[in-house]
N, C-alpha and C positions, 0 to 999 in steps of 0.2 A: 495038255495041262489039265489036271483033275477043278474039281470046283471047289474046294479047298484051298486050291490053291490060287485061283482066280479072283477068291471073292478074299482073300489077303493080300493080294497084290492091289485089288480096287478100293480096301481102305487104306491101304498104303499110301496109294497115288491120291488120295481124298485127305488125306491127315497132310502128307507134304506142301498140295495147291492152299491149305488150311494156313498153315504155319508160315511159308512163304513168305504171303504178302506183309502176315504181322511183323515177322523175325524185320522186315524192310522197314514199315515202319518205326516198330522201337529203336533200330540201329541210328535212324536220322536223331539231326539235332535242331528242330525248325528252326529255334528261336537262335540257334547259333549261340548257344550258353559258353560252346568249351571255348572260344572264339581266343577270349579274354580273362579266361580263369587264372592261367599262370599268372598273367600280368596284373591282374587283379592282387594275387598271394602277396606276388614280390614289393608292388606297390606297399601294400600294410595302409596302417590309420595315419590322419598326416597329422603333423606336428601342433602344438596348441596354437602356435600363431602363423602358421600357414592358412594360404585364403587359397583352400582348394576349386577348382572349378571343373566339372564333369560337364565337354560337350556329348551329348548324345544325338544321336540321326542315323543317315542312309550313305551312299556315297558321297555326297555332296559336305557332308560332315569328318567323313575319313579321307578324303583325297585333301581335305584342309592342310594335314602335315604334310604332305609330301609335296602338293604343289607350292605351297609356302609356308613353310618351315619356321620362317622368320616369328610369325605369328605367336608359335607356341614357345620358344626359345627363351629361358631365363623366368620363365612362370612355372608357377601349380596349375597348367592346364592340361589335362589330360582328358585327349580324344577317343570316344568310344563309340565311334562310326562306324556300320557295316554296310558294307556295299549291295544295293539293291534292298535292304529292307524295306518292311511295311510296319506300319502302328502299332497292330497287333503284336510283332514279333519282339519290337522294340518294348513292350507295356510286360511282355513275359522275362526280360531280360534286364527291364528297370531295377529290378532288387539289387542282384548281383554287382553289377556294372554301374550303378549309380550309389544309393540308399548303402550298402554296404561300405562304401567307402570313404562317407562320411565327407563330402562337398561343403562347403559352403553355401554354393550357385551349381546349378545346373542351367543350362542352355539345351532347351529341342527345339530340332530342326526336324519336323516330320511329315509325311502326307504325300509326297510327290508319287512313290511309288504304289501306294494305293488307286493312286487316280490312273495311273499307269495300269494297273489289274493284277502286278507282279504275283500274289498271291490268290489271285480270284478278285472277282468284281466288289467294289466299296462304296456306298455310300456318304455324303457328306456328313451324315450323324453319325457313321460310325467312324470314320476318319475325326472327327472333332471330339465324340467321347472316349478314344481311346489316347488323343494328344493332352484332354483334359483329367483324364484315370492318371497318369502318367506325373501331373502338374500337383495333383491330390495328395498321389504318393510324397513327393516331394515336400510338401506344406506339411504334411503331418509328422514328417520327420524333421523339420528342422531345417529346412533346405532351403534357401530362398531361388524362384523360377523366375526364368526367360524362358515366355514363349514364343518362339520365332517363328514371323510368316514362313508361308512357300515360296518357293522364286516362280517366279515366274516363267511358263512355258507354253510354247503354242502347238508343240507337237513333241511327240516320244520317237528317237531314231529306232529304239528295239520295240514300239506298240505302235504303229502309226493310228493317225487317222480317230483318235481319242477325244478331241475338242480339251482339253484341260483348262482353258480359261476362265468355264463357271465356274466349275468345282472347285478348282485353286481360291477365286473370288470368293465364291460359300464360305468354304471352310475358313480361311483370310478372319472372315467379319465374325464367324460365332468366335475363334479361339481370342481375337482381336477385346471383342466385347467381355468374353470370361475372362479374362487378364485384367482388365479395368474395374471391373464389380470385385475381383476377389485382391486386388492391392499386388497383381502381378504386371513387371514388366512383359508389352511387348513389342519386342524387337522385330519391328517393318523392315526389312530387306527389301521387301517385294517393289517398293514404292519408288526405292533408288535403282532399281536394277529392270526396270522394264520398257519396252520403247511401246512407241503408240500403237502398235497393233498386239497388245499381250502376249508379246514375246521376251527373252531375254535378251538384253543389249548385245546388241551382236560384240563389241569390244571386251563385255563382260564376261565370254564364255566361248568354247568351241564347238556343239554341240546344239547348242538349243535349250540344254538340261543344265550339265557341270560349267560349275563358274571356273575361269582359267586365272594368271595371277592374278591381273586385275581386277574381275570380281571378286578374288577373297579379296581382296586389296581394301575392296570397298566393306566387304563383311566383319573385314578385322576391327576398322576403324569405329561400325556401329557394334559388334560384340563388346569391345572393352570398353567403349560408353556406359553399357548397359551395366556392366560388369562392376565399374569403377561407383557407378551411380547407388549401386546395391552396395557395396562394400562399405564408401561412407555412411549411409545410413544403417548399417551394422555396427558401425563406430561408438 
């Protein structure tokens, strides 16, 4: 092989290792935009006297329809939970999926998979200003928030060995306190669903993490408090 022809093959091989990794990441969709797009279209704007309500979260928020269904059944609630998200992803994907579709209420459920590392290591301040980015967006559209604790967990079966019980607590108390100062409900779950060693009630879940019927059972009952309490004062 002449040198000509070597030193084209070595940009060659140098342009492809170049493009590669990009062409990989453009192709991803972190935020998991397309997720919900169609369903978003087909949804449209709701009705003038529809009381729309956008939950948004992680698994713990999209396993709500399917594990009880009941829930959502004969309302304008529509779930827009992805499984295993983190804050961040969820704060990229607010627009679309929330703010675009013109809610009344929004409900987050957020922070669990943070403290988990699902995306890289988090912080309590950035875990609470990404839940609270999030709650802004929504005030300034029009949107009345719930902000809803963490549940409670004392261990991750896919991250072991994490401690989450400060950090769940942390963050708990700053989003806790911005809810109060800024005229926002917040929805304690944590408080009903934990046994005395900062775990989740073992009846409440199967895992340690995901609530099973009976904790959504119990989440239903304080969501549409929350829910019903904003509406009348929307009256």
């Amino acid at each position: 092989m002449n040198s000509f022809l070597r030193k084209s093959y070595l940009q060659l091989f140098i342009i492809i290792n170049l493009i590669a990794p990009l062409s990989f990441i453009f192709a991803q969709d972190w935020p998991e935009l397309s997720r919900y797009s169609k369903s978003n279209k087909q949804l449209g704007l709701p009705s003038p006297t529809e009381n729309r309500v956008i939950f948004i979260g992680n698994s713990i928020t999209e396993g709500w329809s399917t594990i009880f269904p009941e829930f959502f059944e004969g309302k304008s609630y529509i779930n827009r939970g992805i499984s295993g998200q983190t804050t961040p992803q969820m704060l990229i994907r607010f627009r679309p999926d929330v703010i675009d579709l013109k809610p009344k209420i929004v409900l987050i459920l957020a922070g669990i998979n943070d403290i988990a590392g699902n995306t890289g290591p988090s912080t309590v301040k950035m875990i609470s200003d990404n839940i609270i980015s999030m709650a802004e967006l929504a005030k300034s559209n029009g949107i009345s928030v719930v902000i809803s604790s963490i549940l409670p967990a004392k261990d991750f079966p896919w991250s072991t060995n994490m401690n989450p019980p400060p950090k769940i607590l942390a963050v708990n108390k700053i989003i806790e306190k911005y809810a109060k100062d800024n005229e926002m409900i917040y929805l304690d779950y944590y408080s009903s669903m934990v046994d005395n060693n900062f775990a989740l009630i073992e009846t409440y879940g199967s895992d340690g993490v995901h609530p099973n019927k009976e904790g959504y059972k119990v989440m239903s009952f304080l969501a549409n408090r929350a829910i019903n309490k904003i509406l009348e004062q929307r009256k």
